[in-house]
N, C-alpha and C positions, 0 to 999 in steps of 0.2 A: 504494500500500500504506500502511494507516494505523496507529497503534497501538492497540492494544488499551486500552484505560484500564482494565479492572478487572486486568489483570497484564501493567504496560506495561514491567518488565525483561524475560518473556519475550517480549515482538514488538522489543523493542532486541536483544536477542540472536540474533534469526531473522533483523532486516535487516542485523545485520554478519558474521553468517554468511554471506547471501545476496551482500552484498560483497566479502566477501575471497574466495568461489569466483570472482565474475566480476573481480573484480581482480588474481588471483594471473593467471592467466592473460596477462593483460593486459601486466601490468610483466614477463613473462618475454619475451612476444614483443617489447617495446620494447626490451631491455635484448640480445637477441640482433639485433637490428638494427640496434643502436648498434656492435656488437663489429663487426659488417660492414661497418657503415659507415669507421669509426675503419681496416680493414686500407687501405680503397677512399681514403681521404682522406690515405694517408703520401704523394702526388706533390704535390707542388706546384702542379700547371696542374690538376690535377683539382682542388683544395684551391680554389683559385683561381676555376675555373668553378663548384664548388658554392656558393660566399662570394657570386657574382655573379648566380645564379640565387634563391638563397636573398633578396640584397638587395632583385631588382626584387618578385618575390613578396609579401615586406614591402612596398614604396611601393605596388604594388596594393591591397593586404589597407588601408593607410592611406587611399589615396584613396577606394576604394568606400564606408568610414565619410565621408567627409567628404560626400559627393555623396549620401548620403542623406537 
């Protein structure tokens, strides 16, 4: 989608329209599965295995940059 040039406030106005619809969405579903997360994360050993699953995830996500 590109702007208009002869009335480039109205197509900036339409792509942050067309943004905030698909991003409200977005930050409610994030932000309701943080709240879920956060009840699931008060144990310790689950606290614990998520920190640990989360870590290796990370050193993968690092190595596969590096071996490209």
């Amino acid at each position: 989608m590109y702007t208009n040039t002869i009335e480039p406030y109205i197509s900036i106005l339409l792509v942050a329209i067309i943004f905030a619809l698909i991003n409200w969405p977005c930050v409610a579903i994030w932000a309701m599965f943080g709240s879920k997360l956060r009840e699931k994360l008060k144990q310790p050993s689950t606290l614990k295995r998520f920190n640990l699953v989360m870590g290796i995830l990370l050193a993968l996500s690092g190595i596969s940059v590096l071996l490209q």
